[in-house]
C-alpha positions as CSV (number, residue, x, y, z in Angstrom):
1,X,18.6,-1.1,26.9
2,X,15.3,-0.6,25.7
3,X,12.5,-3.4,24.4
4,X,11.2,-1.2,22.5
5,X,11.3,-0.5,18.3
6,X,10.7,2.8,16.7
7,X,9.4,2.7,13.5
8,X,12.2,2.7,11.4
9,X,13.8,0.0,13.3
10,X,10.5,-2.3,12.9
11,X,10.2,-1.5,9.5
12,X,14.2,-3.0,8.9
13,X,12.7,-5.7,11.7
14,X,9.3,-6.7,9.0
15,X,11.8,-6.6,6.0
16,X,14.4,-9.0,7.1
17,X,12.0,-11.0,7.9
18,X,10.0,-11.1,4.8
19,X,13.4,-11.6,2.8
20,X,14.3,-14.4,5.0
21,X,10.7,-16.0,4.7
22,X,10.9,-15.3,0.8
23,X,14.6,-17.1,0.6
24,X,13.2,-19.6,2.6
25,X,10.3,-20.6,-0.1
26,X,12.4,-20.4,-2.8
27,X,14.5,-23.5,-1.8
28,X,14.3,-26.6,-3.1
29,X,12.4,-29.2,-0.6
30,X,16.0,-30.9,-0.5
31,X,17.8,-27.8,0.2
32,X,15.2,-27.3,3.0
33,X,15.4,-30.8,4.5
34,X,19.6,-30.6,4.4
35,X,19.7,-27.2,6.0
36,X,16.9,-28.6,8.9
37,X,19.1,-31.3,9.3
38,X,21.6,-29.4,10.0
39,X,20.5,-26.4,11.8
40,X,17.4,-28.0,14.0
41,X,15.4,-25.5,12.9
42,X,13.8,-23.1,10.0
43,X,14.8,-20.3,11.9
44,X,18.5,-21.6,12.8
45,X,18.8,-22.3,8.9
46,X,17.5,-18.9,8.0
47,X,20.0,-17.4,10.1
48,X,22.6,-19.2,9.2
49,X,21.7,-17.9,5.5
50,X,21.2,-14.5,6.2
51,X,24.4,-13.9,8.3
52,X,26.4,-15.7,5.3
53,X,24.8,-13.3,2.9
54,X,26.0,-10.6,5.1
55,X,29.9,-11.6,6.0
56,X,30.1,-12.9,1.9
57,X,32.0,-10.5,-0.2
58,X,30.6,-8.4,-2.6
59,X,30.4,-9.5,-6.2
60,X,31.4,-6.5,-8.4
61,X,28.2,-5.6,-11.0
């Protein structure tokens, strides 16, 4: 296994991050100090967001 990205995989890399930082700032401070307290960390919480975002079902439009 390689270290290494190409660009198309750092690309998805930046934009999963900049979603997770944008979700992030759009919580309230309570919904921020609840998920801290439960996950440790920002980044734990983050990741517990983004991988419930990802196993929830799809909503039909």
């Amino acid at each position: 296994m390689t270290n290494e990205f190409n660009e198309s995989q750092a690309s998805v890399l930046i934009g999963t991050a900049e979603k997770m930082i944008e979700i992030w700032n759009r919580l309230s401070p309570e919904k921020q100090a609840a998920l801290l307290a439960r996950f440790g960390s920002e980044e734990n919480a983050l990741a517990a967001l983004v991988t419930t975002q990802l196993v929830a079902p799809q909503t039909p439009e």
